[in-house]
C-alpha positions in Angstrom: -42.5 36.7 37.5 -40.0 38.7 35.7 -38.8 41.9 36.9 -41.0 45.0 35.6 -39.9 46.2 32.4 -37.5 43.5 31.4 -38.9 40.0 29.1 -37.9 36.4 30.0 -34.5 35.9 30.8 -32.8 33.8 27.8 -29.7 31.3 28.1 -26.5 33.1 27.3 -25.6 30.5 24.7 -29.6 30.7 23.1 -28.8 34.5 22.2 -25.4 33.4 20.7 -26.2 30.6 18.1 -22.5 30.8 16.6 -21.0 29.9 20.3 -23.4 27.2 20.8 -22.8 26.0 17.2 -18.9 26.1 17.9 -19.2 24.3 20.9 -21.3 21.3 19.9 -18.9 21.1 17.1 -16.2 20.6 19.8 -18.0 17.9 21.4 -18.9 16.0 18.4 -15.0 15.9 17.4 -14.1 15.2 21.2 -16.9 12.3 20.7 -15.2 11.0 17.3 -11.7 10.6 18.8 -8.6 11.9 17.3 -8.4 14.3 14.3 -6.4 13.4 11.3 -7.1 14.3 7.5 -9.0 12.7 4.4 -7.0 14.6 1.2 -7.1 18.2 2.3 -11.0 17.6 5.0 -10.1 17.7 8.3 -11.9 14.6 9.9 -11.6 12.0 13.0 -9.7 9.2 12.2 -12.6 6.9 12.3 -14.0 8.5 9.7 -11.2 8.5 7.6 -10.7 4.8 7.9 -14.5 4.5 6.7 -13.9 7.0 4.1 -11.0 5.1 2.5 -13.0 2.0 2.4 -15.6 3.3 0.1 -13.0 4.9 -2.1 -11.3 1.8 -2.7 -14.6 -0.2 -2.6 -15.5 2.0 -5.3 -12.8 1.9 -7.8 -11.5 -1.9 -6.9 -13.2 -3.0 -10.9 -11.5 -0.3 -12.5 -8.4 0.0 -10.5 -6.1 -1.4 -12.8 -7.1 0.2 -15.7 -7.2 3.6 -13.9 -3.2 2.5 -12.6 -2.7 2.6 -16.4 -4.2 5.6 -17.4 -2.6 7.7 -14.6 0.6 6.7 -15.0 0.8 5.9 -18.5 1.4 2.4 -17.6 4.8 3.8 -15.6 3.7 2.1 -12.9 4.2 -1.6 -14.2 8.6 -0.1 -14.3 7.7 1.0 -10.9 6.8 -2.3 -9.4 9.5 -4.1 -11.2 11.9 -2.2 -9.9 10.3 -3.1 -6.5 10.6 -6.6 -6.9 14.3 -6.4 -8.6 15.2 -4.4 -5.9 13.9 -7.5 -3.0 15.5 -9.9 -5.6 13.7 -13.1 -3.7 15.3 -16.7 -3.8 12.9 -19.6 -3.4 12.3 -20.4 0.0 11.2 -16.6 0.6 8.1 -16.1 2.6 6.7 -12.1 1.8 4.0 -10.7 2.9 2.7 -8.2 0.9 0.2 -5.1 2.4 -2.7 -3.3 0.7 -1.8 -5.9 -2.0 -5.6 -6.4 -2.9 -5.5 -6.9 -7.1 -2.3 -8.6 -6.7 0.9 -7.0 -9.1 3.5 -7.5 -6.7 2.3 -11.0 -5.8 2.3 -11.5 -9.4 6.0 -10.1 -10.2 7.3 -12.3 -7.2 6.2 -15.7 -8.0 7.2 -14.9 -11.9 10.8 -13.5 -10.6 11.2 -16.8 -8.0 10.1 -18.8 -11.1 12.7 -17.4 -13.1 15.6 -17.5 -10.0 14.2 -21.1 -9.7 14.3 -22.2 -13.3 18.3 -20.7 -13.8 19.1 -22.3 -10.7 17.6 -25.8 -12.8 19.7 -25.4 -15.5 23.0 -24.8 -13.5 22.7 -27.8 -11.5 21.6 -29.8 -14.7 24.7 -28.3 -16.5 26.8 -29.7 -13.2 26.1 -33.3 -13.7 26.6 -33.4 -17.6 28.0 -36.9 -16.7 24.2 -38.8 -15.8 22.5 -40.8 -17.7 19.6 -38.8 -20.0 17.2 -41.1 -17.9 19.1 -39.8 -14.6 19.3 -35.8 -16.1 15.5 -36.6 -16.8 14.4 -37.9 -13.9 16.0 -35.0 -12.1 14.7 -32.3 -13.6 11.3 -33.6 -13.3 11.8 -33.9 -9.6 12.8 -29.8 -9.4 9.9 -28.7 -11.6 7.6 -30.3 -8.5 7.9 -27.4 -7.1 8.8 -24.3 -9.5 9.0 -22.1 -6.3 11.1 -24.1 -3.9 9.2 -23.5 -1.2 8.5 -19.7 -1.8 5.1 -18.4 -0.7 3.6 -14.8 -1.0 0.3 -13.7 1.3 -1.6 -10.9 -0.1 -3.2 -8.9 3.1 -6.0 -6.1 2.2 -8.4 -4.5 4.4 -10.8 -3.8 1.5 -12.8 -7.4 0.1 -13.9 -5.7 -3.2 -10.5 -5.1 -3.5 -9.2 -9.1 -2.7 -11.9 -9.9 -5.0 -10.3 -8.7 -7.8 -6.9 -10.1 -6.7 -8.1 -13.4 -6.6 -10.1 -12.8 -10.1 -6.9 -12.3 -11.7 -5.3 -14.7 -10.1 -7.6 -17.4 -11.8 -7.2 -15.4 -14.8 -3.8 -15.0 -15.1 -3.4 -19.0 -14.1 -1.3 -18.0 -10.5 -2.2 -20.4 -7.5 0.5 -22.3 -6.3 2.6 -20.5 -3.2 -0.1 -17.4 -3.1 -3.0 -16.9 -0.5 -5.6 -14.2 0.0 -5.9 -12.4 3.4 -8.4 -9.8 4.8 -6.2 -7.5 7.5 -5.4 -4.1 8.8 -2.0 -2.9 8.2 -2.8 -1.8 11.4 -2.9 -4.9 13.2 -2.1 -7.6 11.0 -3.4 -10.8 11.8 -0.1 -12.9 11.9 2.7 -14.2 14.0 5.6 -12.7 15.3 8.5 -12.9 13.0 6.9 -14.8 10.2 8.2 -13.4 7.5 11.3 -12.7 5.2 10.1 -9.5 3.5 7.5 -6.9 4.3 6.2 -5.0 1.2 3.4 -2.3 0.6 2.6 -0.5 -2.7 1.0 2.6 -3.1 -0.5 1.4 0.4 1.1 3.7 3.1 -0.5 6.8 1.8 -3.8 5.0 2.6 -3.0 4.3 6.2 -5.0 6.3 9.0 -1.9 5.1 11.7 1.1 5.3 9.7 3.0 4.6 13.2 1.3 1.3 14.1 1.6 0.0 10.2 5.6 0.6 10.4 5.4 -1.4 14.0 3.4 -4.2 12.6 5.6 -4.5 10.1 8.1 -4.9 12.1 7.3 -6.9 14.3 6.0 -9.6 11.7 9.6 -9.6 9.9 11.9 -12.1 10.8 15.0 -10.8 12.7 17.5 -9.8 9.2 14.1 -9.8 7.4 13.6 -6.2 4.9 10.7 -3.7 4.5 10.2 -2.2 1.3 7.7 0.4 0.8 7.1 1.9 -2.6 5.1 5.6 -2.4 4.0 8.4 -4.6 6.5 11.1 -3.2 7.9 14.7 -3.3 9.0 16.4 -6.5 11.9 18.3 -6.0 12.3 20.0 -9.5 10.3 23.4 -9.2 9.3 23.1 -12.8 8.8 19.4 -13.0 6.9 19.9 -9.3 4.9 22.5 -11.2 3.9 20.6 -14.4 3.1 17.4 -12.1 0.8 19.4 -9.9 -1.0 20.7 -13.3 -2.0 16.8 -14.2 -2.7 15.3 -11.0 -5.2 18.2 -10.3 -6.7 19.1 -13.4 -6.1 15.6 -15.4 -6.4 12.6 -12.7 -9.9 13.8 -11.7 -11.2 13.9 -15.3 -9.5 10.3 -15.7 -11.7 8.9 -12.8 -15.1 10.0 -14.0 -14.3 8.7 -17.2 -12.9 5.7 -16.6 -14.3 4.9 -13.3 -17.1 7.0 -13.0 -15.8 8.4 -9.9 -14.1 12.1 -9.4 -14.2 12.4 -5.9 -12.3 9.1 -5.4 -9.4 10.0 -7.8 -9.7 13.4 -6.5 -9.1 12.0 -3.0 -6.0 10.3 -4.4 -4.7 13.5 -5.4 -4.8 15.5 -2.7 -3.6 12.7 -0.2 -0.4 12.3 -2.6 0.0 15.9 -1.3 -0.2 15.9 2.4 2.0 12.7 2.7 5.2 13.0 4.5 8.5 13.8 2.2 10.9 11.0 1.5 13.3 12.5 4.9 10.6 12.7 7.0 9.1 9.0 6.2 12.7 8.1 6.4 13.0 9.0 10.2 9.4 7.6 10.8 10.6 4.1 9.9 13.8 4.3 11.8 11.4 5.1 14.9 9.8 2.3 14.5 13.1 0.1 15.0 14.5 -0.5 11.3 17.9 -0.2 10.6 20.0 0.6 7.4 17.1 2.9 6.3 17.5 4.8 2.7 15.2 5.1 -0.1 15.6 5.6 -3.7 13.6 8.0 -5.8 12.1 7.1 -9.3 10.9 9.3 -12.0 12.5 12.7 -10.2 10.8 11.7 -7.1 7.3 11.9 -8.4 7.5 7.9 -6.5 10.2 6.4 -3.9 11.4 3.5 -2.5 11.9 3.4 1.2 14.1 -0.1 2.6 14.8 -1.1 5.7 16.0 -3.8 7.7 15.0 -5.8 11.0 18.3 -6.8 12.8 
């Protein structure tokens, strides 16, 4: 019975619905692991992972043309830049990450075509002195195999995403020396020191695990192999830094639902342009994670950047 004068004793917590709400809160972060961010959300970092699936499941059709539009097709200089800046021989073996629709893939085979095809015409030029049956026959022989040996893998965690790859890829008439895989930067599914060069494209920004993605790369690179990462960046003109924040927030956004249908996606890939590490600081990240010879090169005042590094 309760004591005279007073009503039924209530549950501290019961009479204090903010506490209660605070500390179920708690638990259900304790319960989703570790906290990281999606754009400017705090969320768990399984949650971000699913997150960044649907966004790139969303916009894989139109991601291309959206590339394009952003960019004003600046991003085409970008990634051949990229590519000039590996300069590939044939015999190279690269792997690129979050390649899913394919341009670098693309811009490497044509660039070991091209390596290929001069290196032809030299070693025709060499042996002036055979036969045109001999010069003939020889040249044939070398245009077997236009990429002497070169191969490219194309790893994505998102299908829609290789599914677009692979369209183009048929489109576009690429097969030879190229092959589709589906992998976390994360933990990619390959060998130990398989490969020449490491590269990822606008990719990084994307990762949940930064940290494991510069391990795994590493530890897939043959020893002398080269990791090249190319990364919207930090502006470092106030004005310019200004006038760039202007478009990305109040243009990009539009773009998307135009385009794409899609705001919150594009608006996603704003924000997360914004809370990715400076050039310095991704600098030091990939020296922890055991490359040497690290630098990086910023394009367009910085608005992107190269970062390269070496396993030795």
């Amino acid at each position: 019975m309760a004591a005279a004068g007073l009503g039924p004793a209530r549950p501290l917590l019961a009479r204090r619905p903010g506490a209660l709400r605070a500390l179920l809160g708690l638990a259900r972060g304790l319960a989703a692991g570790p906290q990281t961010h999606f754009g400017f959300q705090n969320v768990s970092e399984e949650e971000r992972r699913e997150k960044i699936y649907q966004v790139f499941e969303n916009v894989a059709e139109k991601y291309d043309v959206m590339n394009d539009s952003m960019t004003l097709g600046i991003h085409r200089v970008w990634k051949d830049i990229l590519v000039h800046k590996m300069n590939p021989s044939p015999g190279t073996l690269l792997v690129d990450v979050a390649g899913g629709t394919g341009d670098i893939a693309f811009r490497f085979i044509n660039y070991v075509r091209s390596v290929r095809e001069r290196q032809l015409q030299q070693k025709l030029k060499r042996h002036q002195n055979l036969s045109w049956q001999e010069i003939s026959k020889s040249y044939e022989k070398e245009k077997v195999k236009p990429l002497g040996d070169s191969q490219v893998v194309v790893c994505d965690i998102n299908k829609e995403m290789l599914k677009v790859g692979k369209q183009r890829a048929q489109h576009l008439g690429y097969s030879e020396g190229l092959s589709w895989v589906l992998g976390n930067a994360e933990e990619l599914p390959f060998d130990d020191d398989k490969f020449d060069v490491y590269t990822i494209a606008f990719g990084i920004r994307n990762v949940t695990r930064i940290d494991l993605a510069l391990q795994e790369a590493y530890r897939v690179l043959k020893p002398g192999g080269r990791f090249l990462c190319l990364e919207f960046s930090h502006v470092s003109n106030p004005l310019l830094s200004r006038l760039y924040d202007l478009y990305s927030f109040q243009v990009i956004p539009v773009l998307g639902e135009i385009i794409a249908g899609d705001w919150k996606s594009y608006q996603y890939l704003v924000e997360s342009i914004r809370r990715f590490p400076p050039q310095e600081e991704l600098k030091e990240m990939i020296e922890d994670a055991g490359f040497f010879k690290v630098d990086y090169q910023n394009l367009s005042s910085g608005i992107v950047a190269i970062h390269s590094g070496f396993k030795l």
